[in-house]
C-alpha positions as CSV (number, residue, x, y, z in Angstrom):
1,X,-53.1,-12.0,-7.4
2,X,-51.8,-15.0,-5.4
3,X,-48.6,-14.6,-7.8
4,X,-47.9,-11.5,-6.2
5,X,-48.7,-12.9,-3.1
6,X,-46.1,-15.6,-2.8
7,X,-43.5,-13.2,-4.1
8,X,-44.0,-11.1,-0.5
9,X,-44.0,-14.4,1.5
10,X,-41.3,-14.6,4.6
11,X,-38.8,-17.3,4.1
12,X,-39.6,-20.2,6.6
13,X,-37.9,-22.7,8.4
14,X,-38.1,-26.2,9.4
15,X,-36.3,-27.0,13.1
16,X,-34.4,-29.6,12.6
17,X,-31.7,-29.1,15.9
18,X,-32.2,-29.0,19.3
19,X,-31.4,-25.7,19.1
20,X,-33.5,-24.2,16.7
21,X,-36.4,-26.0,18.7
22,X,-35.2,-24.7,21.8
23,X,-35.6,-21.2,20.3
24,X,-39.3,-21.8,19.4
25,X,-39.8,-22.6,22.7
26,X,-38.7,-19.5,24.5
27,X,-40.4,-17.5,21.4
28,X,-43.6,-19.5,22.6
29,X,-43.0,-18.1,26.2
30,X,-42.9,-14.8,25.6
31,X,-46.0,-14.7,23.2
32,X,-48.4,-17.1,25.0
33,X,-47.5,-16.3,29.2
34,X,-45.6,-12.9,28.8
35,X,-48.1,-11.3,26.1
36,X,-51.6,-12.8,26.3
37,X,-51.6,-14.8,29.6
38,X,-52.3,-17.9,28.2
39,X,-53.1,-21.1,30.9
40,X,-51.3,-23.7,29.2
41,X,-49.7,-26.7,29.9
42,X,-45.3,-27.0,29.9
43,X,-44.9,-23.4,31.0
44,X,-41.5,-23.7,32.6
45,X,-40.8,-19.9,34.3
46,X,-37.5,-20.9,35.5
47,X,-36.0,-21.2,32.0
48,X,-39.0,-19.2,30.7
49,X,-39.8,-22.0,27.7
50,X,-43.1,-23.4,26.7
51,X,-42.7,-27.3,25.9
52,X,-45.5,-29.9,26.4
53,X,-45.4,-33.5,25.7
54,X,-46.7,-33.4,22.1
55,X,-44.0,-31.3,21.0
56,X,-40.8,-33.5,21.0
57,X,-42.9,-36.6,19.6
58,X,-42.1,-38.3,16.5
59,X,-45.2,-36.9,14.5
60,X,-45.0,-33.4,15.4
61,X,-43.1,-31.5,13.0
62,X,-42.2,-27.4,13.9
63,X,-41.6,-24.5,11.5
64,X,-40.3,-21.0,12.2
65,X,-39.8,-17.6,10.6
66,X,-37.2,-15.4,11.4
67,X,-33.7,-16.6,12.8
68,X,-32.6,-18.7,16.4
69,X,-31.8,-15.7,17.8
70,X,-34.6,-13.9,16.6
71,X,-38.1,-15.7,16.2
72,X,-40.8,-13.9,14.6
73,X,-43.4,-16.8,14.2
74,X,-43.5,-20.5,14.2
75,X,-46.3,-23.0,14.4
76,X,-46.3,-26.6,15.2
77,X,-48.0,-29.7,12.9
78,X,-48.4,-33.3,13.8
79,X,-49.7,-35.8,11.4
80,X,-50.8,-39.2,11.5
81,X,-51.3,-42.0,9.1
82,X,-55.1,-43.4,9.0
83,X,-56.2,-44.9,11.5
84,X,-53.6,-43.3,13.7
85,X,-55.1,-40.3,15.4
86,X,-54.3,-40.2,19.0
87,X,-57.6,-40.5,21.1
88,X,-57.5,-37.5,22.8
89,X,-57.2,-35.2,19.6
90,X,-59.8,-37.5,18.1
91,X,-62.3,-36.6,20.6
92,X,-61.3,-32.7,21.0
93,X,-61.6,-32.1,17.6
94,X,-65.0,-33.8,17.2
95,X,-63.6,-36.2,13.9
96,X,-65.8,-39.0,14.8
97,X,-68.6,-36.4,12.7
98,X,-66.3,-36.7,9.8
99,X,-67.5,-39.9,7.4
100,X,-64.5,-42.0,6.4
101,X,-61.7,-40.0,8.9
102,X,-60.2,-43.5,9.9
103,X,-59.0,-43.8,6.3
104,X,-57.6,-40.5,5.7
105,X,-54.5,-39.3,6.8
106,X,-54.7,-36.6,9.4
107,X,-52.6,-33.2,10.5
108,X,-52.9,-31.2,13.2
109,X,-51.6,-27.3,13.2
110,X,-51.2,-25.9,16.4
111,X,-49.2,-23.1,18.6
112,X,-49.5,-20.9,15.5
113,X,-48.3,-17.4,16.6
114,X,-46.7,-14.1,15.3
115,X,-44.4,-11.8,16.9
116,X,-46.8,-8.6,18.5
117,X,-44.9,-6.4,15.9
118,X,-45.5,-8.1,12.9
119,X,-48.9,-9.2,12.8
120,X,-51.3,-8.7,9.6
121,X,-47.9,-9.0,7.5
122,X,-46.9,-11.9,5.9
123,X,-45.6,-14.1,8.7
124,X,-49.1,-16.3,8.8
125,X,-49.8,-17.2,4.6
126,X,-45.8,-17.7,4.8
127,X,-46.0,-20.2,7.8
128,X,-49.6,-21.9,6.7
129,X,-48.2,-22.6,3.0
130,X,-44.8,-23.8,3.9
131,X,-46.7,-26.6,6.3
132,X,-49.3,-27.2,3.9
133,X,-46.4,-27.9,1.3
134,X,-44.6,-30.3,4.3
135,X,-47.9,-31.5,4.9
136,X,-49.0,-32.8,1.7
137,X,-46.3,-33.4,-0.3
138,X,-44.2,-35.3,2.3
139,X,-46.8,-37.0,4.7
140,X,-49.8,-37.2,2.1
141,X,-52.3,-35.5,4.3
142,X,-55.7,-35.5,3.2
143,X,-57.3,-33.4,5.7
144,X,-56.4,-30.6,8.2
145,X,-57.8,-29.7,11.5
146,X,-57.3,-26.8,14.2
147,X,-58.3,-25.5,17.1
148,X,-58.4,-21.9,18.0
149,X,-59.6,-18.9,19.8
150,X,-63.1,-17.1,18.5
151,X,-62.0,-13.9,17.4
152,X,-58.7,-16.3,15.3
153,X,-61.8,-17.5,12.8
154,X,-61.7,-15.2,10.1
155,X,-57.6,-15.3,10.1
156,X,-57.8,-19.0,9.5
157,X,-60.8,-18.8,7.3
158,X,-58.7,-17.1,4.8
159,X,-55.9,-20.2,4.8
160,X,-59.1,-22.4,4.1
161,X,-59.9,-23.7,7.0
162,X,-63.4,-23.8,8.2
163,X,-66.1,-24.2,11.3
164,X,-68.1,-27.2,11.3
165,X,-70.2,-29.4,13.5
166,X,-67.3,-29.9,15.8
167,X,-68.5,-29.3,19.7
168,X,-66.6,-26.7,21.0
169,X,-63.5,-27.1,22.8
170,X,-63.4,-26.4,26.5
171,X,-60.0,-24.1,27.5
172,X,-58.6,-22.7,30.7
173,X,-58.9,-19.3,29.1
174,X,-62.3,-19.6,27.2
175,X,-64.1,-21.5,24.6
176,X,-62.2,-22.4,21.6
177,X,-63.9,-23.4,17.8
178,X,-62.6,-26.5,16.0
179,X,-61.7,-26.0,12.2
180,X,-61.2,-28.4,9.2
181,X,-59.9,-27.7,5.5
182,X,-59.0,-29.9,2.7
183,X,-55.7,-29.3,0.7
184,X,-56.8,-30.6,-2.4
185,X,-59.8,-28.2,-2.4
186,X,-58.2,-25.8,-4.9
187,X,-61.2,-24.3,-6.5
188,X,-62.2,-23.4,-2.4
189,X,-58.8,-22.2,-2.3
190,X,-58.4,-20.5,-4.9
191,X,-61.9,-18.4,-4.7
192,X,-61.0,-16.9,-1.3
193,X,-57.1,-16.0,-2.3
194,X,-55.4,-19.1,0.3
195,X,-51.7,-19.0,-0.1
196,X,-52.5,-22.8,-0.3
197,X,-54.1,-22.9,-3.6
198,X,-50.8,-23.6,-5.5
199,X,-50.0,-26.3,-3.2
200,X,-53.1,-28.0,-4.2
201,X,-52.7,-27.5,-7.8
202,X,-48.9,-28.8,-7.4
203,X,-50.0,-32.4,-5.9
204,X,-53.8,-32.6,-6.6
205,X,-55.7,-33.9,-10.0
206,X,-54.7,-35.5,-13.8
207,X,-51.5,-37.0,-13.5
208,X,-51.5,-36.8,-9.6
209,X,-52.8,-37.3,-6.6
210,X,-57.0,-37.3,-7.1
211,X,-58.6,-34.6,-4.6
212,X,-60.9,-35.9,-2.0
213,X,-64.7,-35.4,-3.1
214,X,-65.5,-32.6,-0.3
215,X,-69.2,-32.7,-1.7
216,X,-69.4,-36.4,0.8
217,X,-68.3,-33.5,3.5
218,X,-70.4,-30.5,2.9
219,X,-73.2,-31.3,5.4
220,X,-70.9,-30.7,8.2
221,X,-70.6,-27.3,7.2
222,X,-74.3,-26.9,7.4
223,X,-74.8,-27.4,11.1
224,X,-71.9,-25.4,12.3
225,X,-71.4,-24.3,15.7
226,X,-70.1,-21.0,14.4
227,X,-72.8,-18.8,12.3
228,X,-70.4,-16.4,9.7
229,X,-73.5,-15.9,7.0
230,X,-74.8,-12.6,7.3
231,X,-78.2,-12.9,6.3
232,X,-78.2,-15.7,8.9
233,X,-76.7,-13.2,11.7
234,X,-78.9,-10.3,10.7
235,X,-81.9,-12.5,10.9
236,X,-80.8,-13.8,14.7
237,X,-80.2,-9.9,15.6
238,X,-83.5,-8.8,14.4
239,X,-85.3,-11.8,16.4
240,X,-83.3,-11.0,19.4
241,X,-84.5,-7.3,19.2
242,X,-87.9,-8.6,18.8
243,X,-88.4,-10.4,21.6
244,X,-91.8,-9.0,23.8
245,X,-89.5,-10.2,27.0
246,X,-86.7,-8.2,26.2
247,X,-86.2,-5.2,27.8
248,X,-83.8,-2.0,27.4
249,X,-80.2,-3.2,26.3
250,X,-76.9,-2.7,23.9
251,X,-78.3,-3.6,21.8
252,X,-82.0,-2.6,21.2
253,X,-80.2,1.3,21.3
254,X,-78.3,1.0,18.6
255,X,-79.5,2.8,15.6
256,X,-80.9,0.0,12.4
257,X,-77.7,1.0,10.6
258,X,-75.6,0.2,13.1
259,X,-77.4,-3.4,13.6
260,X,-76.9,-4.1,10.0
261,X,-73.2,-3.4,9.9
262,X,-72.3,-5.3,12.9
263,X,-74.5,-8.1,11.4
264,X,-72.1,-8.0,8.2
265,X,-69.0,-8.0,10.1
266,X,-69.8,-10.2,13.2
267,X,-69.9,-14.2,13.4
268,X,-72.9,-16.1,15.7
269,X,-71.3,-18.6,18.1
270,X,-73.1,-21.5,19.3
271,X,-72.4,-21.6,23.2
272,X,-73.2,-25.0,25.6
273,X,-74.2,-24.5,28.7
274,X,-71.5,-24.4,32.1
275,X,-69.3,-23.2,28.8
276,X,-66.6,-20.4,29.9
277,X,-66.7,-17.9,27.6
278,X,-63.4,-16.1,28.9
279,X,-61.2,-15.9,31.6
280,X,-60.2,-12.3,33.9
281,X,-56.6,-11.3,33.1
282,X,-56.7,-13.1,29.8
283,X,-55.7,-11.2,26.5
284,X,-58.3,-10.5,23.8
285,X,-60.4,-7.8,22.5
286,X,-63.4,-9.2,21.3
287,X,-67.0,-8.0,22.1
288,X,-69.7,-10.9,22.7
289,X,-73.4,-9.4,21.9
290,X,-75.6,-11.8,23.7
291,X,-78.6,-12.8,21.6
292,X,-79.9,-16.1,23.6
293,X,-78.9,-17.3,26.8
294,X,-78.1,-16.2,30.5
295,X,-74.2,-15.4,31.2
296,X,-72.5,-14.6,35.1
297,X,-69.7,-12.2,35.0
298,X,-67.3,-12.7,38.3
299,X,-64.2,-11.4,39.2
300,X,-61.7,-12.4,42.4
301,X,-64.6,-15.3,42.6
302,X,-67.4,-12.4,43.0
303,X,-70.5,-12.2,41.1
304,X,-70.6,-9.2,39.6
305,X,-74.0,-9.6,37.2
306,X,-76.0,-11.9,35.5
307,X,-76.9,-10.7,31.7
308,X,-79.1,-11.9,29.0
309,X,-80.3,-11.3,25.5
310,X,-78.9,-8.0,23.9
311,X,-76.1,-7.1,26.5
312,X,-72.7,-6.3,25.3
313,X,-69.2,-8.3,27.0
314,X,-65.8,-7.5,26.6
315,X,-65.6,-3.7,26.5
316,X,-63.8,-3.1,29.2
317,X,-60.5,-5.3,27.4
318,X,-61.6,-3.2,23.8
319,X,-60.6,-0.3,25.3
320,X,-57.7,-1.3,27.4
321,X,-54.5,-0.8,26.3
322,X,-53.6,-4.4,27.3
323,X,-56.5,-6.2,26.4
324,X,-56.5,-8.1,29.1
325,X,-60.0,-9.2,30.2
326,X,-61.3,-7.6,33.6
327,X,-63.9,-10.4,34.5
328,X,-64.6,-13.8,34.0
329,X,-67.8,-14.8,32.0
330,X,-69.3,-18.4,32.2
331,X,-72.7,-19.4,30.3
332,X,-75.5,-20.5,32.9
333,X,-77.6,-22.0,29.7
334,X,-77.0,-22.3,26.5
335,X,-77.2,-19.8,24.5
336,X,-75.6,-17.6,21.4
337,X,-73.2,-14.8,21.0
338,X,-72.6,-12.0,18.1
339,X,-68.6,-12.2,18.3
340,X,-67.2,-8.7,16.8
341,X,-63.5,-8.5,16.6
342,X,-61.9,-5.3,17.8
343,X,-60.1,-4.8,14.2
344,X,-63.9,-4.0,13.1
345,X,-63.9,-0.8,14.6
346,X,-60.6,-0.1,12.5
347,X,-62.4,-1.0,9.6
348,X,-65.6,0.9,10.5
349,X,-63.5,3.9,11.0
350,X,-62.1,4.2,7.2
351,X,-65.3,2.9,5.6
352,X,-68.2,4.1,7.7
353,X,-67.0,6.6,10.1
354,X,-70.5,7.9,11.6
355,X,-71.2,4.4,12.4
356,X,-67.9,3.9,14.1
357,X,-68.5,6.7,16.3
358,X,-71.9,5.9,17.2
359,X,-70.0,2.5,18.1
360,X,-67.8,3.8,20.4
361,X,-70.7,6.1,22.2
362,X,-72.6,3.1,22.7
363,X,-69.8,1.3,23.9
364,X,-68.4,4.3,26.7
365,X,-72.3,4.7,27.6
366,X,-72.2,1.1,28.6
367,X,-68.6,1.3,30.4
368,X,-69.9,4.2,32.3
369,X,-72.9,2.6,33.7
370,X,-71.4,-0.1,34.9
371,X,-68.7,1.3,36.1
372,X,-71.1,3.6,38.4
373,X,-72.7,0.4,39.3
374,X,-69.7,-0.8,40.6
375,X,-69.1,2.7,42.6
376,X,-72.9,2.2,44.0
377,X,-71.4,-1.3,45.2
378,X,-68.1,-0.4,47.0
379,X,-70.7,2.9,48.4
380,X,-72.5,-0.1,49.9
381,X,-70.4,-2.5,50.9
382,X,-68.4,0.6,53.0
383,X,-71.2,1.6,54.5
384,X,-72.0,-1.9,56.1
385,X,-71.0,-2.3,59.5
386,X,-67.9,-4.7,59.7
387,X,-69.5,-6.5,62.9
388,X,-72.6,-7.7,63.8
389,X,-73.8,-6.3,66.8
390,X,-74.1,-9.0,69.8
391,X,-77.5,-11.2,70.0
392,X,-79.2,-10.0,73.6
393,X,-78.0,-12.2,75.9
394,X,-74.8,-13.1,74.4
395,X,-72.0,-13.4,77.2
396,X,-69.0,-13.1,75.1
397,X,-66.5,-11.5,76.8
398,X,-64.6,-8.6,75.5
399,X,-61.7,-8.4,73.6
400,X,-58.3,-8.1,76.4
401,X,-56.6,-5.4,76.6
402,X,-53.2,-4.5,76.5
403,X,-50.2,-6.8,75.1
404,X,-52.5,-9.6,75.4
405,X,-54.9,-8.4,72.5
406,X,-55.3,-10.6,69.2
């Protein structure tokens, strides 16, 4: 299997010229500002590049697929010898819960991204093993980390990295999950069908370098702020639907059948309080199910709700063609999301049709009440009068007439 995987892998590129950077950088500006509205840091419009500090440094290293004229992916690595790790990574990627991380040697992979018209090929496994190979044969790395968007989990989860106890990461555009993997892990690797697996079995065991003993690490999987077991996630849904306080919501309508199969496909994210969720006018297509917690929705700085347990987020930017988010959604406590990624509905379609319409009724059902809500709203806020009338007594003169009149 993975044989015939590699044989279908893009050829990659490292950048070694100014040039070939340069290109990355404009490639970077039309996925990250042009495409999904990222808020990011570098964003030069004038020139239309992306470029922050970290990229021209000594440690960070950048790979590419396609050509300088044409990019069609590229991510970014930066490694460090042990002991090395910048302080500001050190702390955003939560490695201070990682036993021994001061005397391991460290990488970083970062601005991973695919052109829109090649995604789900085989631009990603060609990108991740090509680094992983820089990574571990060249600098020596022992462990990798990343940070990403929610509904990125699975994608990365299939290179080998994983959620642990990290703390979120807070981002101008939403909540982002820190992720850890081990190269030399090649039984891991080679179980879930990572691309990586042959780099492991290249550099790692008799007669080479000795894997790292990921059994010291395997508690920090346990306490994960991200939930992906689904006996886990079915158990959370059936408590949330339980709940004598709960009343009529997204979920609690949705047929048993239809709760199970989200359950399966979904992952449960751990969310902090004050923890922005997403941002309005930002690009993704991910529903949030709530199943603990209270979470304001505002747009153009207005309120628009407050919603709890067993309400649905996000469907407005699953149906849009953009995907572009139409609100902003900030947790008032902490609480705990059912993420479902908008390729489950794909899936749902070819394997359990009748569930994927029932799905979609749900989902327009909801759109459609809310959006009459809004209508009731806008009835309202017309109907208002746009003065107050005067206090008795009130001496203010009149308006002027005339020229004179403001």
């Amino acid at each position: 299997m993975l044989t015939g995987l590699l044989s279908r892998l893009e050829p990659v590129h490292e950048a070694r010229t100014p040039e070939e950077r340069e290109a990355i950088y404009r490639f970077r500006y039309q996925v990250y500002v042009e495409e999904l509205h990222h808020t990011v840091g570098g964003v030069d419009h004038e020139r239309r590049r992306l470029c922050d500090e970290d990229d021209e440094a000594d440690d960070s290293l950048h790979l590419y697929t396609g050509s300088p004229q044409r990019v069609t992916g590229a991510v970014r690595m930066m490694h460090w010898e042990p002991g090395q790790v910048p302080e500001r990574e050190f702390r955003m990627l939560s490695m201070d819960r990682v036993p021994d991380i001061r005397q391991l040697r460290v990488a970083e992979l970062g601005r991973f991204m695919i052109h829109p018209t090649l995604r789900g090929r085989m631009l990603l496994p060609a990108l991740a093993r090509h680094g992983y190979e820089i990574l571990v044969g060249r600098h020596r790395v022992d462990v990798m980390f990343l940070c990403c968007a929610p509904g990125l989990i699975s994608a990365y989860a299939k290179l080998g990295f994983r959620t642990f106890g990290g703390a979120l990461v807070p981002h101008a555009d939403g909540m982002h999950v820190p992720m850890m993997g081990f190269p030399s892990d090649y039984e891991r690797l080679a179980r879930i069908g990572s691309p990586a697996a042959g780099v492991a079995r290249k550099y790692f065991g008799p007669g080479r370098r000795p894997p790292l003993d990921v059994a010291r690490y395997e508690h920090l999987f346990e306490d994960a702020s991200v939930v992906m077991d689904p006996e886990h996630i079915w158990q959370e849904m059936q408590q949330t639907l339980q709940d004598a306080e709960a009343g009529p919501s997204f979920l609690r309508q949705l047929p048993p059948s239809l709760v199970d199969e989200l359950g399966r496909r979904g992952c449960i994210v751990d969310v902090a309080a004050d923890t922005l969720v997403t941002r309005e006018e930002y690009v993704e297509r991910e529903l949030y199910v709530i199943l603990a917690g209270s979470f304001e929705v505002r747009t153009g700085g207005c309120r628009l709700a407050v919603v709890g347990p067993g309400e649905v987020l996000g469907e407005v930017a699953f149906f849009r063609e953009s995907g572009a988010r139409s609100a902003s959604v900030r947790a008032l406590t902490p609480g705990r999301v059912l993420m479902l990624r908008r390729k489950l509905l794909r899936a749902m379609m070819q394997d359990e049709p009748a569930l994927a319409a029932e799905l979609l009724f749900h989902l327009a059902r909801v759109l459609s009440e809310r959006l009459a809500a809004a209508n009731r709203r806008i009835r309202l806020d017309e109907a208002r009068p746009s003065r107050l009338p005067p206090e008795p007594g009130d001496a203010s003169p009149p308006p002027p007439d005339g020229d004179d009149a403001g």
